[in-house]
C-alpha positions in Angstrom: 234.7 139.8 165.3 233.7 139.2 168.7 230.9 141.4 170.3 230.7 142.3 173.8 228.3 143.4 176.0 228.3 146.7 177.6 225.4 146.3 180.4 223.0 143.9 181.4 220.6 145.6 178.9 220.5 145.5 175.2 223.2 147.5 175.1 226.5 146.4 172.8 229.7 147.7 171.5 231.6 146.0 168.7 234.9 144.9 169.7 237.7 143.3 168.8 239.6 140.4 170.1 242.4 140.7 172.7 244.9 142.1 170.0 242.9 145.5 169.5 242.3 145.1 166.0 239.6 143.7 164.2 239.1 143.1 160.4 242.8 145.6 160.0 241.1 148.2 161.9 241.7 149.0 165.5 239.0 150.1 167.8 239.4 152.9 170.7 238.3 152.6 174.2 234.8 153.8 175.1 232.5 154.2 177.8 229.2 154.7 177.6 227.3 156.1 180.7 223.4 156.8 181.0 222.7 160.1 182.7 219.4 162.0 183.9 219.5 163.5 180.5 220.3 160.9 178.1 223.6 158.3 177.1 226.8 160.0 176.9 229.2 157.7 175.2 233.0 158.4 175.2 235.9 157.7 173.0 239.6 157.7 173.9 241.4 159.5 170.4 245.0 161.1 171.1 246.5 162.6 168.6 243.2 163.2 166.2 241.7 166.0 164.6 238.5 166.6 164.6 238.2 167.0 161.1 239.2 163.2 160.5 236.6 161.8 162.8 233.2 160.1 161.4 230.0 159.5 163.3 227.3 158.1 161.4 224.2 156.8 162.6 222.2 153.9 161.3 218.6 153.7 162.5 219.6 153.0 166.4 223.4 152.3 165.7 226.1 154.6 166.1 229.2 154.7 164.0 232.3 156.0 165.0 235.4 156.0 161.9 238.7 157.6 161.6 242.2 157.6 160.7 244.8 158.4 163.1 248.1 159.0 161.2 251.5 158.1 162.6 253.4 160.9 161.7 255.6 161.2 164.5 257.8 157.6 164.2 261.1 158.1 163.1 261.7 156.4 159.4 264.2 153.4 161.1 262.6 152.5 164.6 263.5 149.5 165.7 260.2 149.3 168.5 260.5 147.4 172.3 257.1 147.9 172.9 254.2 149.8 170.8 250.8 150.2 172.3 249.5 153.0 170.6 247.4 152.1 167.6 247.6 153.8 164.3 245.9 153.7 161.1 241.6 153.0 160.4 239.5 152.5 163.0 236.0 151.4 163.7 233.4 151.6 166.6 229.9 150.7 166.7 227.4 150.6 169.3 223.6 149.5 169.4 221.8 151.7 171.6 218.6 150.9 173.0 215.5 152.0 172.3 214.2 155.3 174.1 216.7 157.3 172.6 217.3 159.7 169.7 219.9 159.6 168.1 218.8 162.1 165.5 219.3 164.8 168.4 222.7 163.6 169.0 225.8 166.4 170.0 229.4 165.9 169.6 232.7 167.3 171.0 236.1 166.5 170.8 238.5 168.1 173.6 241.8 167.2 174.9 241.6 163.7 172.9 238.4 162.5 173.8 235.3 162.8 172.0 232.3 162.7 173.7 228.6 162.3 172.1 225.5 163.0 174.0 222.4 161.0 173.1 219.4 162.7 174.8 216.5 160.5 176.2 213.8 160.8 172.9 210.4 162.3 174.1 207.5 159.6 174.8 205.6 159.3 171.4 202.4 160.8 171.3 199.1 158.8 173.2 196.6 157.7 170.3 193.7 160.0 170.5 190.9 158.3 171.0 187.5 159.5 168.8 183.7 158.4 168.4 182.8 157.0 165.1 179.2 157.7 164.7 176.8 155.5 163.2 174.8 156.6 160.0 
């Protein structure tokens, strides 16, 4: 599996090779944009339901899973061309620190779903205290 980079940063995506589909799974198109707030990262599903999506995250990696059933091909097709993938798919991306993905939001709408990643606050300064001597 072949990974490509998404920006000159230390940002990635898992893809697959040219064919779409990687380890039997195919993966959907995303973007992922940085806004004032945060990342927002995109993922083109048509023909899903909500309830068979999966987003896991994994310390700073986000998972995206699902299924997308074919349910609409006719038992004796004999296809010309088929572009639309069916079946398990996978898509993981490694975010970059600053970050937090804990306060992550999703949505799915009109086939895409889209998951804002909020900028995490800076951590806390060290306070700084006098040790007196005994």
């Amino acid at each position: 599996m072949a990974v490509t980079k998404i920006s000159p940063s230390t940002q990635f995506v898992t893809k697959a090779s040219t064919t779409g589909m990687a380890n039997g799974h195919w993966v959907p198109n995303t973007d992922v944009y940085a806004t004032e707030s945060g990342l927002v990262i995109k993922a083109e599903l048509a023909g899903m339901r909500s309830e068979n999506l999966e987003i896991i995250v994994e310390g700073n990696r986000l998972r995206i899973r699902g299924d997308r059933p074919d349910g609409c091909r006719a038992s004796k097709a004999s296809f010309l061309v088929m572009e639309i993938n069916y079946g398990t798919f996978e898509c993981a991306l490694e975010l970059p620190s600053g970050y937090d993905l804990s306060q992550a939001k999703a949505a799915y709408l009109n086939g895409f779903l889209r998951i804002d990643v909020p900028i995490a606050p800076p951590p806390p300064q060290p306070k700084t205290t006098k040790v007196t001597i005994a």
